[in-house]
C-alpha positions as CSV (number, residue, x, y, z in Angstrom):
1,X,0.0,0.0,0.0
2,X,3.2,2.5,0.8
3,X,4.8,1.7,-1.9
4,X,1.9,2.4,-4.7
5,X,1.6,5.1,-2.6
6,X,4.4,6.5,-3.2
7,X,4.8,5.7,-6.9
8,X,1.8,7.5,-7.4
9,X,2.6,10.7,-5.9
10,X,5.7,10.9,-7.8
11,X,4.0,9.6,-11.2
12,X,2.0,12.5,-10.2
13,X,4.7,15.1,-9.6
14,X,6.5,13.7,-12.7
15,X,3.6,14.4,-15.0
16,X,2.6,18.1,-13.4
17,X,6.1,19.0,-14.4
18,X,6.0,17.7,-17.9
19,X,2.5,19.2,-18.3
20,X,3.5,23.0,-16.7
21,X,3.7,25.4,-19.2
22,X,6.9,27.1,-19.9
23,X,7.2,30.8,-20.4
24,X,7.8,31.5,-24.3
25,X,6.6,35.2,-24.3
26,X,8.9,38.0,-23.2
27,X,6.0,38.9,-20.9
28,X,5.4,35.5,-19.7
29,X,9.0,35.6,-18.8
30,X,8.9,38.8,-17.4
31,X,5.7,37.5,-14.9
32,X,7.6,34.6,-14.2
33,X,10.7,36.6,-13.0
34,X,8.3,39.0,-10.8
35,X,7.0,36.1,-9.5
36,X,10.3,34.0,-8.3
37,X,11.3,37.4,-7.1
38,X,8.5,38.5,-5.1
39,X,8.4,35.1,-3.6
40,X,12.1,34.8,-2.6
41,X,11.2,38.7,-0.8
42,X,8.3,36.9,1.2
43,X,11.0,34.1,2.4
44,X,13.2,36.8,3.5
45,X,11.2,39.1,5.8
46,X,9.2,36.3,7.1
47,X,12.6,34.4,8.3
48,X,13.8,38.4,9.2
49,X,10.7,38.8,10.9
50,X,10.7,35.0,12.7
51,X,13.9,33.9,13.3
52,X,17.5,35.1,12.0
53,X,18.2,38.8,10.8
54,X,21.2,40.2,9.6
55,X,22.5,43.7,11.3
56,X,25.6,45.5,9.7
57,X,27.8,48.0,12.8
58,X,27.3,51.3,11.5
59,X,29.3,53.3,14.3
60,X,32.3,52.6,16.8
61,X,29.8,53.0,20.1
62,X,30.1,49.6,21.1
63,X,33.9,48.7,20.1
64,X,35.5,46.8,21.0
65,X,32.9,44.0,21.2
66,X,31.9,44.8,18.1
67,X,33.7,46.7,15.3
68,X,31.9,49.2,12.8
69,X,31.8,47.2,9.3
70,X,31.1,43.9,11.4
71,X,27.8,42.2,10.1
72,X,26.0,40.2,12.5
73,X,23.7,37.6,12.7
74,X,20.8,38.5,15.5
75,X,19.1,35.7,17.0
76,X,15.1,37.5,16.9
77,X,13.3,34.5,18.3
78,X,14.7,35.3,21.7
79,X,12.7,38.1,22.7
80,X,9.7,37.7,20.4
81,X,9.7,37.0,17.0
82,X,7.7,39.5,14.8
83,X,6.4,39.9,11.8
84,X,7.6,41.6,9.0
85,X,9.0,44.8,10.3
86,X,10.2,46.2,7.0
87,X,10.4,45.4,2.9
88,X,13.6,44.2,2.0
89,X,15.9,46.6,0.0
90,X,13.4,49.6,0.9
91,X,13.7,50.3,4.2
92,X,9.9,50.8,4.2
93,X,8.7,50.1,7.4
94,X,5.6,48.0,7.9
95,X,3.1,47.5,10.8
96,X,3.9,44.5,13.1
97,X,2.8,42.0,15.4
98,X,5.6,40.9,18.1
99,X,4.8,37.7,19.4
100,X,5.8,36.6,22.8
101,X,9.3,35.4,22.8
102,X,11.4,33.1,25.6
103,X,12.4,35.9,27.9
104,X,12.8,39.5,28.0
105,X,15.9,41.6,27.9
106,X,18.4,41.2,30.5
107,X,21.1,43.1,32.4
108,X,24.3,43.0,30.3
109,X,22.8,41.5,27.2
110,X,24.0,43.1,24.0
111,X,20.3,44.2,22.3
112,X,19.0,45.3,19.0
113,X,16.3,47.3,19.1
114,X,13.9,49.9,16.9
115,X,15.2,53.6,17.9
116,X,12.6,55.2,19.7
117,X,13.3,58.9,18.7
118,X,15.6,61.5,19.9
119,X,15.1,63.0,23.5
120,X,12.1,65.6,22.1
121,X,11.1,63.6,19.6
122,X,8.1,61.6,19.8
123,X,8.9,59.4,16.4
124,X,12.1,58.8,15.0
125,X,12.7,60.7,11.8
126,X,13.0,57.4,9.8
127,X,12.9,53.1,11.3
128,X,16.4,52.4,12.1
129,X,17.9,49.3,14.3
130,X,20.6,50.8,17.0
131,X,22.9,48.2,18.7
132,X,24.0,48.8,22.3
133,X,24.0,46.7,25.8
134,X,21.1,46.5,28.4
135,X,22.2,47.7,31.5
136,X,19.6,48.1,33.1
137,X,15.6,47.2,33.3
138,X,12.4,47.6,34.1
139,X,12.4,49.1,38.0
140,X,15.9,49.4,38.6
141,X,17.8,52.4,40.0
142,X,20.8,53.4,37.9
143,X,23.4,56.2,38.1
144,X,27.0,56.8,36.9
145,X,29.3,58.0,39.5
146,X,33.0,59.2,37.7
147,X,31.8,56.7,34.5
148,X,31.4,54.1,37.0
149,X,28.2,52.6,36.5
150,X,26.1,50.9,39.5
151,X,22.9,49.7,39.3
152,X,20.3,49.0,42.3
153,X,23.5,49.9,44.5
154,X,26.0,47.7,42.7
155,X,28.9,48.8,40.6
156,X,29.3,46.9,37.4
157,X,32.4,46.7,35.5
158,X,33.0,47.2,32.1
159,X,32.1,44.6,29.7
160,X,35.4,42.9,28.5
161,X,35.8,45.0,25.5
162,X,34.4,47.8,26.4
163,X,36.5,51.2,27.7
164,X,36.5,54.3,28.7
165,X,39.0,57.3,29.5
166,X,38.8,59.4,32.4
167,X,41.3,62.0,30.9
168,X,38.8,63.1,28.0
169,X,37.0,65.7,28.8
170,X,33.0,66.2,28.4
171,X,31.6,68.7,25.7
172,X,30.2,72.1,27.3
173,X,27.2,71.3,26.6
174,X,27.1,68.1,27.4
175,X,24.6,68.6,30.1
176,X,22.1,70.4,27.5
177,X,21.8,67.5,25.6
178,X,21.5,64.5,28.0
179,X,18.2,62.7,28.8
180,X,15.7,64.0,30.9
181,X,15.6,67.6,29.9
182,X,15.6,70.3,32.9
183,X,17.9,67.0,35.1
184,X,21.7,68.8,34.4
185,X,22.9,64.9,33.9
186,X,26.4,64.6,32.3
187,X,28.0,61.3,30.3
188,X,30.2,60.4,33.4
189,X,27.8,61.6,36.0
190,X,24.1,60.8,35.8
191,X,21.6,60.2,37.7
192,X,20.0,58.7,39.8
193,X,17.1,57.8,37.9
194,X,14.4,54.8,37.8
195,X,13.3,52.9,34.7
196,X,10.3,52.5,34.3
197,X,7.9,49.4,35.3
198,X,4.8,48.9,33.9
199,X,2.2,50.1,36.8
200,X,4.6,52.3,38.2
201,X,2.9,55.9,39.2
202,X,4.7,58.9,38.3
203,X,3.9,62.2,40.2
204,X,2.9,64.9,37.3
205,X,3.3,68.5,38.5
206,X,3.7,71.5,35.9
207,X,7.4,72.0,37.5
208,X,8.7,68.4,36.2
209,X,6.2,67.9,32.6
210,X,8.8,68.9,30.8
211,X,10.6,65.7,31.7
212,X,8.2,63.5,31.4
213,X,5.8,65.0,28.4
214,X,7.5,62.9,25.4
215,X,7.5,59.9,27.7
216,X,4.0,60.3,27.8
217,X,3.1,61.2,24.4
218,X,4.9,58.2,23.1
219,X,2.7,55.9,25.0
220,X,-0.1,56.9,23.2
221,X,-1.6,60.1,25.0
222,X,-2.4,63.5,24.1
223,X,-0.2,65.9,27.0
224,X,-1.0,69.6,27.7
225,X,0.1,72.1,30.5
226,X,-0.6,75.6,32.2
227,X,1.3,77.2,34.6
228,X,-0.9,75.6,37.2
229,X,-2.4,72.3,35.6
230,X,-1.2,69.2,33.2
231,X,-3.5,67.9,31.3
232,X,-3.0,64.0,29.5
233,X,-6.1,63.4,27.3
234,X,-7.6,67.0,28.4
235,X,-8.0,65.4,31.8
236,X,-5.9,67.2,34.4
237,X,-4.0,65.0,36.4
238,X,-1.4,64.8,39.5
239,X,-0.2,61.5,38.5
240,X,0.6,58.8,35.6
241,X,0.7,55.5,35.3
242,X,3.2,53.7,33.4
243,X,2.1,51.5,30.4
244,X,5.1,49.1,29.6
245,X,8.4,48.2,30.9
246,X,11.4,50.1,29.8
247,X,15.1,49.3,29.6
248,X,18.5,51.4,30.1
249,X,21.1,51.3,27.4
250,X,24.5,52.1,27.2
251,X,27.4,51.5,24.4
252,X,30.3,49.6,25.4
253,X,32.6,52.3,24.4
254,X,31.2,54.5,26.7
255,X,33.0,57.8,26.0
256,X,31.5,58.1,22.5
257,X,28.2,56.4,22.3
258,X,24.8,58.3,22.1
259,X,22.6,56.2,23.7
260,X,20.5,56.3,26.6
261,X,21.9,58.9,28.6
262,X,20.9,61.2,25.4
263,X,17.5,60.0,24.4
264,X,16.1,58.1,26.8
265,X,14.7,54.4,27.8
266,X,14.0,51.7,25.0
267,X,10.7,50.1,25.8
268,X,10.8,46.3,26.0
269,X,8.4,46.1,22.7
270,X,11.2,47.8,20.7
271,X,13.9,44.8,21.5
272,X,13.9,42.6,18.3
273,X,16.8,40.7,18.8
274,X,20.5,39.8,20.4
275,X,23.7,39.3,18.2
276,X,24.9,35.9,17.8
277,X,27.9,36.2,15.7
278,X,30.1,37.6,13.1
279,X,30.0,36.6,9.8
280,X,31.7,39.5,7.6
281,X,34.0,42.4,8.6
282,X,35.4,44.9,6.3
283,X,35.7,48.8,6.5
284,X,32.1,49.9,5.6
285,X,34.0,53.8,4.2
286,X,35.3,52.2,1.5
287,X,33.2,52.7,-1.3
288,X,32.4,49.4,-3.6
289,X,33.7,50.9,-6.4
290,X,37.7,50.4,-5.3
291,X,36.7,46.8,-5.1
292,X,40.8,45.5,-4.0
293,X,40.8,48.4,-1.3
294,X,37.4,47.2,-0.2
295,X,38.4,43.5,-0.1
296,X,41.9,44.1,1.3
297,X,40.0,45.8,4.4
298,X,38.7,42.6,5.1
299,X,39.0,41.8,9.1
300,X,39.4,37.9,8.7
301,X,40.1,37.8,12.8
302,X,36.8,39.2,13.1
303,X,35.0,36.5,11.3
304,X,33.5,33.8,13.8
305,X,33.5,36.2,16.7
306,X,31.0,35.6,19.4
307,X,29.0,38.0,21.0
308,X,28.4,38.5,24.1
């Protein structure tokens, strides 16, 4: 019974494929090729979306665990696969679902994640991935005393690779730029300051709105103020209540990274995925056009590397 079983499926296969029609017209061919193409695009962002992406380093903040001009493969299953975020090639982004994934982001894990804007913006002017490391999560107390960063109490030492140099000095206006606005926070001393957990309640007064205003707006709510009243949905309010959990993040090379201390916490929806590996590494300045400078940049010590 198997066995005619079998001999008739593939009797079956063998005569679909003698009976398909081959494309003879130039626009047969041509739907034929927009076909095979648009399918191979599907395969792509759905195993992007589901499973394994591919990230290229496009700046020096997290040398040296990773290098700029490394490409990586990220591991999205991990925190929730999703579906597809963008169309390949485009850089079009797309709505998405994120599905639940086998845990959520971790201190010390090295994260990808969707920017979430600048510090006063409440979208990102275009959908970009930034790399960087968790430090820390949702309703933990973190400051940096002298670069030194401690968490809930603790210092933490640099990552293995990561560095930073006490003799440089910080940019005068360093404290202008940093994340809150209004808090005077430098890159080597901030803080202290709690990420938020979803649930937490947040007093709202007209003095501190300023800090928290974006913060609210991106979480879906409409914020006003008077010199005497704040307003979120044109209710006035004295407190807020936190709607997801958030996470801190911080390049490895800590002296010239823009990361959290500049624009602020990285809900846990935005973390797509973790870096597994290095498969490539050349010198991304190098235009494709001087093809032997471009290969002779290659970084074959980087290939292999394991991320953590």
């Amino acid at each position: 019974m198997n066995d005619k079983s079998s001999f008739s499926i593939g009797e079956y296969l063998k005569n679909r494929k003698k009976n398909e029609k081959k494309p003879e017209t130039p626009k047969e061919q041509l739907i034929s090729w927009v076909k095979t193409i648009l399918g191979a695009i599907v395969v792509v962002m759905f195993i992007n979306g589901a499973a394994i992406a591919s990230f290229v380093v496009p700046t020096g903040s997290m040398e040296n665990t990773v290098m700029t001009g490394d490409f990586l493969f990220v591991n999205k299953f991990l925190y929730g696969p999703t579906t597809p975020q963008l169309i390949p090639f485009l850089n079009i982004p797309l709505p998405f679902y994120k599905f639940p994934g086998i845990k959520e982001p971790e201190k010390n894990d090295v994260i990808v994640f969707i920017y979430p804007g600048d510090r006063d913006e409440v979208e990102p002017r275009e959908f970009v991935y930034y790399l960087k490391r968790c430090v820390a999560t949702a309703g933990d107390t973190l400051q940096i005393i002298n670069k030194n960063l401690v968490v809930n109490g603790k210092t933490y030492d640099l990552p293995e690779h990561g560095r930073f140099d006490r003799s440089i000095p910080i940019y005068p206006g360093d404290r202008q730029r940093t994340f809150p606005p209004g808090e005077n926070f430098d890159r080597d001393n901030y803080g202290p300051i709690r990420i938020p957990k979803r649930g937490d309640k947040v007093e709202i007064t007209p003095e501190n709105i300023r800090k928290w205003d974006v913060f609210i707006t991106r979480e879906g709510h409409e914020v006003t103020s008077t010199s005497t009243n704040v307003y979120i949905d044109g209710k006035p309010v004295t407190h807020y209540t936190v709607k997801q959990d958030y996470c801190f993040a911080l390049g490895d090379n800590r002296d010239n990274s823009l990361d959290s201390r500049y624009w602020g916490f990285v809900p846990y929806s935005n973390v797509v995925g973790t870096p597994i590996v290095v498969y490539w590494s050349w010198d991304t300045n190098i235009p494709l056009s001087s093809l032997l400078d471009k290969f002779s940049s290659v970084r074959l010590s980087r290939i292999g590397t394991l991320i953590k």
